[in-house]
N, C-alpha and C positions, 0 to 999 in steps of 0.2 A: 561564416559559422564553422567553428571546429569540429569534429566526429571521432573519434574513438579510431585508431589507427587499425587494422587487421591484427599485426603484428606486435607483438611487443617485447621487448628483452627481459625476461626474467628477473636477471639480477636486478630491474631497478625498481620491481615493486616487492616491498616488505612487508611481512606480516606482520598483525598489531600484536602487541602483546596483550594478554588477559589479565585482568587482575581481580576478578571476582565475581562468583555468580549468584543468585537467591535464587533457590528451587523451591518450587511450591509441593508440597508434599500429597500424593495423591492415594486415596482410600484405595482399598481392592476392587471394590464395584464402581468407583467414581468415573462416573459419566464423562467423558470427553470433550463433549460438546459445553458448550458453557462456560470450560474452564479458559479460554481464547483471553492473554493481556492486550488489549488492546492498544493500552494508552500506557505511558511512561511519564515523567514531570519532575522538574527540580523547582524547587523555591527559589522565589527570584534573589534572596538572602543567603542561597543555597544551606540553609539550615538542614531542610528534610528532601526527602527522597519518597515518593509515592508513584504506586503500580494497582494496576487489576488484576487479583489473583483469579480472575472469575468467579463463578459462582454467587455473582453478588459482593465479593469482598473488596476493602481497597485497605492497602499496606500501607503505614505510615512510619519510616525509619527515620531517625537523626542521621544526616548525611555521612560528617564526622565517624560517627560510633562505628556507621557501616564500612567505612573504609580502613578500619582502625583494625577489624575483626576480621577482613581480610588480611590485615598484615600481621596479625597475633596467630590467626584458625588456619589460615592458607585461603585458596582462591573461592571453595565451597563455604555455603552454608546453606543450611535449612530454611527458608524463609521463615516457620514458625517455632522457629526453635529460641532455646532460655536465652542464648549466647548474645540474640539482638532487643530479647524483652526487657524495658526499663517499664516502671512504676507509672501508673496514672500521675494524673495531678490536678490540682483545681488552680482555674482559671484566674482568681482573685487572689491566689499565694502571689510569695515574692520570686519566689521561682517561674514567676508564669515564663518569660523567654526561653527558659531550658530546654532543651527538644526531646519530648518520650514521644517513646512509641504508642501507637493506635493501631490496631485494626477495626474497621468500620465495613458494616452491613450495611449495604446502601436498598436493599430492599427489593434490588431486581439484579438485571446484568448491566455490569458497566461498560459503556462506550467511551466514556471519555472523562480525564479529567483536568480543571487547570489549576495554578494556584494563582493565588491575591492576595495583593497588600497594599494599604491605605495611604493616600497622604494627607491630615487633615487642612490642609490650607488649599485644597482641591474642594473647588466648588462644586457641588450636584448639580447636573441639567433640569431637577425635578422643579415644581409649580411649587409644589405643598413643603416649603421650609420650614413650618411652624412646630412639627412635631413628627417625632420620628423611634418607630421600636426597636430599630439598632444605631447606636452609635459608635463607627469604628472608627476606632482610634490608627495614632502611627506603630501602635504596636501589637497591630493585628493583622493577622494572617488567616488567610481563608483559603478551600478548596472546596473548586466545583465538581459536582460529579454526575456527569449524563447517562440516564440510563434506558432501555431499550422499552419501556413504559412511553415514555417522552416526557419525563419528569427531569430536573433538573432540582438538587439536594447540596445545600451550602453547608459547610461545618467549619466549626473555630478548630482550626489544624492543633491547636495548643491543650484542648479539652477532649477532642474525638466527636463536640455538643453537635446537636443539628440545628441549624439556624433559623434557614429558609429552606422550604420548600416550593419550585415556580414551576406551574404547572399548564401548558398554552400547546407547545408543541404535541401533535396527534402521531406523531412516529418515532421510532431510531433518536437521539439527541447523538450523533455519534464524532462531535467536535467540538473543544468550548475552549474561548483565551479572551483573558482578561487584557484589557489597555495599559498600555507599559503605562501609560503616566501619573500611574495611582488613582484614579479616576472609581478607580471599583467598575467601570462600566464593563460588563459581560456581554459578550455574543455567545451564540448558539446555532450548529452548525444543525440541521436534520433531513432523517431521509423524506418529511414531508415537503419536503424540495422549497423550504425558506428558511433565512436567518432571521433570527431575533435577539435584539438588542433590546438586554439586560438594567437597570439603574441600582447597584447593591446600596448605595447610601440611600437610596429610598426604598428601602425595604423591600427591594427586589422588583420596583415595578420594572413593565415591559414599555421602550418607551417607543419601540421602533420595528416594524417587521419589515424587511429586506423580500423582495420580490426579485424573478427574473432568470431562476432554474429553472429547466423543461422538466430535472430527474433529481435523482436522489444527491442531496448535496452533503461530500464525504469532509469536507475539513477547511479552516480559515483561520485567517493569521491577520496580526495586526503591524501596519508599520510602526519602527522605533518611536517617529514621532504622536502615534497613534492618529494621526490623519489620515489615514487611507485602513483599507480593508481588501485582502485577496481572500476569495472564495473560490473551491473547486469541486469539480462530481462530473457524477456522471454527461457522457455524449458532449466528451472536450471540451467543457466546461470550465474556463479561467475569468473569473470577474473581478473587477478593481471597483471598489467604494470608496466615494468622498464620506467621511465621516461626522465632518461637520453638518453638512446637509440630507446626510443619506439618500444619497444619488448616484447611481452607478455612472464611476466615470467613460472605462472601455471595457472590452471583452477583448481577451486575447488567445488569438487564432493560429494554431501549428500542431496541437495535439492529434493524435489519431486514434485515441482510444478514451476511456476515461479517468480523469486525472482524479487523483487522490491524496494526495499532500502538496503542502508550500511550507514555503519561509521566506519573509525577508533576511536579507545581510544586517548587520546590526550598525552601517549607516544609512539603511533605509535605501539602497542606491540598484541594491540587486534582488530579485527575486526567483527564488527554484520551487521549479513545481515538478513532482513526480508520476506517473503516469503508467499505465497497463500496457502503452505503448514499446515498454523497452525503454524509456530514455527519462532520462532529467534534462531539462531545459533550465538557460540561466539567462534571465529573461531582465532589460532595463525596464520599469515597470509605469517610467514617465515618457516613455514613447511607443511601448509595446516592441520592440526588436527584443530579437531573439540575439542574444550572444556569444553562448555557447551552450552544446550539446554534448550530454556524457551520455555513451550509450552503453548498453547492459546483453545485448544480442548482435554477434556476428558473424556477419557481416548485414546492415540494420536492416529489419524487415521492411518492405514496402508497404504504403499506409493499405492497402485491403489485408494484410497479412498482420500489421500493425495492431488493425481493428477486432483480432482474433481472441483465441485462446492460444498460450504459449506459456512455457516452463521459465520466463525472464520477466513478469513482470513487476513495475519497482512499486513498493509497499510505503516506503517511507523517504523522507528527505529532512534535514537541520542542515543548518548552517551555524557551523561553528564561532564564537563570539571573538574570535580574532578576525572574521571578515574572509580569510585566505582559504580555509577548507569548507565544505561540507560531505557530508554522508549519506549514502543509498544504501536502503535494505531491499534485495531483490529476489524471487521467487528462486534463484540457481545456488541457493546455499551459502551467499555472499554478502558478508557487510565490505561496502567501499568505501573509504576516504581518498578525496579530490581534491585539488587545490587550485582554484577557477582559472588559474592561467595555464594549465597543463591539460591533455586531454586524455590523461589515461591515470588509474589511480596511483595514488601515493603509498598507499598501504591498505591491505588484506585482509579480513577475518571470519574465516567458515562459521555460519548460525544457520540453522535447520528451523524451517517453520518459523520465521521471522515475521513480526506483525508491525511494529512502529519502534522508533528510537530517538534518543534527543541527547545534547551534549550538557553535562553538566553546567552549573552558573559559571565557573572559571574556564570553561572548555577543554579541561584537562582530562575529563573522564565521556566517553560515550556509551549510552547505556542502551539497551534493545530487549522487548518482550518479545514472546514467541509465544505460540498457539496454547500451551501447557503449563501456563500461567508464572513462568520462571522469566529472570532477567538477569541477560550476560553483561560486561564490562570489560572496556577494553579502554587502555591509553589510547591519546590521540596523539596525532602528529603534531611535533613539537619543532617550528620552524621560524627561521626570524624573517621578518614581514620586511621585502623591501622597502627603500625611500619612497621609490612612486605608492607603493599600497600603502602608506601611512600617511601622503599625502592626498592619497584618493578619500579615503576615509575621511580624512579630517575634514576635509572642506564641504562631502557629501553627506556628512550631520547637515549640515547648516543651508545646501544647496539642491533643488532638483538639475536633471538633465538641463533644461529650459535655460536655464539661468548658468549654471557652467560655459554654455557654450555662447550667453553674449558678454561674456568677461573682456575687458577691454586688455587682453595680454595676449603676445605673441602666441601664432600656430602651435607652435610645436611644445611650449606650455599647456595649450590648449589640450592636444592630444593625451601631453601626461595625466592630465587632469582624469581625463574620461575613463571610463571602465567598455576597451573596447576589444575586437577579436580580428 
């Protein structure tokens, strides 16, 4: 297991550069509290770009326009200002693809939101095929949006319309991600300490409640192949779900405090989970080892000191869709970029009251909200991915651990193959 050296030579981590920020504009008496963004989201099309201004709101920008406005306005803008306002539109125009903007009142505070989109030759898991009050198409695009009621509120991204309403969970909804495989199937992350799984082709039924938190469960991610499920929360909390069966496969054991984000790697092969503890772990998630360790505090605290209160702990983690980097937002005024085979960051970028972040569809932009309902932007490290990580990749689309390792090919093949430390 690698750690975060004591020491490190200045010149070799860089700062990221900025490239634009959306400030949420705040009243003279406006309450503070409330206004907390939560949650960040790119469309898997990367068309739009959606955040929590608080206060009940969620911002829906065309990705495009917004980066465009940055390079025409400079790095600021007003989140509700003319510069990003484009025209409604109806859903049934020929224009429906085009991407305007929305702002959407979601009715309470939002915890979370994700986006969706259909594929229709994706079968439903549902009984009742015979009739159905939504039918989405491949040119629909959806966003969830969890809010601290424990409602759970779908809207056609294209309209601002509200679709579905699912209403089951009795606390916090404060996690939601759709199945990469167009499946439309949604889970839901909550502080009533279960997930539930979502069916949106059948009109929202609930087909599955996930059991087996002691505490408040803060956030879940879905493997690439959409077979598997990482859950995390409170009292070191890392769980791995069979999807197909919805049966918890393992629990994985190394935290010291309570974890609050994951990701897989986008060949399904690595999983990072971020934690209170100080550290990101970068975890193989088909044998449970731990394989590397970024840490945020030092020299690292011991696990009673671990298990504390402390000015480093990490808030968020992505991993970038090149495989090679991901990112930490940490309690010490710090966004990191990593690159899994290095143990100290690659690049820098000061954010104050940082809450969650995630890397754009192409991984060229990372984006981060903060307590005051604004969201910064920074380039990402831009690096060419050796032959062994292009070949890790490729073959761990298609392979877990298990099976890599009975390949009928020389040792030291073998080795290159693995993702190891």
């Amino acid at each position: 297991m690698a750690s975060f050296p004591p020491r490190v030579n200045e010149k070799e981590i860089v700062r990221s550069r900025s490239i634009g920020e959306l400030l949420t504009p705040a009243a003279p008496f406006d309450k503070k509290c409330g206004r907390e963004n939560w949650t960040v989201a790119f469309a898997p099309d990367g068309s739009y770009f959606a955040w929590s201004q608080g206060h009940r709101t969620v911002k829906l920008v065309p990705w495009s326009q917004c980066l465009k406005n940055f390079l025409l306005h400079g790095t600021k803008n007003v989140a509700n200002s003319n510069s990003l306002r484009l025209s409604r539109q109806n859903s049934d125009g020929g224009q429906k693809n085009k991407p305007r903007e929305h702002i959407i009142d979601c009715g309470d505070i939002v915890w979370s939101l994700a986006f969706g989109s259909s594929v229709p030759e994706k079968q439903s898991r549902c009984v009742n095929i015979e009739w159905h009050r939504f039918r989405f198409g491949q040119d629909q695009l959806l966003l969830a949006t969890g809010l601290s009621n424990g409602r759970i509120k779908i809207w056609d991204v294209y309209t601002g319309k509200l679709l579905l309403n699912l209403v089951d969970h009795t606390e916090v909804v404060r996690n939601l991600t759709f199945a990469p495989d167009g499946s439309l199937i949604l889970v839901s992350a909550s502080r009533d300490k279960t997930l539930r799984v979502w069916d949106l082709k059948d009109d929202g039924n609930m087909m599955k409640v996930l059991r087996g938190h002691q505490n408040w469960v803060y956030s879940c991610a879905f493997s690439p192949d959409s077979s598997m499920l990482c859950s995390v929360g409170a009292s070191k909390a890392v769980f791995l779900w069979n999807m197909d069966k919805y049966t918890m496969i393992r629990k994985l054991e190394g935290h010291h405090h309570d974890v609050v984000a994951c990701d897989f790697s986008p060949d399904g092969a690595l999983l990072a989970t971020a934690s209170y503890d100080t550290r990101v772990y970068i975890w193989d998630p088909h044998n449970g080892d731990i394989l590397m360790e970024f840490g945020h505090l030092f020299p690292p605290p011991t696990p009673i000191f671990a298990g504390g209160a402390n000015d480093r702990w990490v808030r968020s983690v992505s991993f970038s869709h090149d495989g090679l980097h991901i990112a930490s937002l940490a309690d010490d005024k710090m966004v990191r970029f990593w690159r899994i085979d290095e143990d100290y960051p690659v690049q820098v970028a000061p954010l104050s009251n940082g809450l969650c972040c995630a890397f754009s569809t192409d991984g060229s932009v990372l984006a981060a909200g903060t307590h005051d309902g604004s969201v910064y932007f920074w380039a990402t490290p831009r690096q060419v991915a050796s032959l062994q990580h292009l070949c890790r990749m490729s073959i761990r689309r298609v392979m877990p651990t298990q099976e890599v390792q009975k390949l009928p090919v020389p040792s030291k093949v073998l080795e290159f193959l693995l993702y190891r430390v």
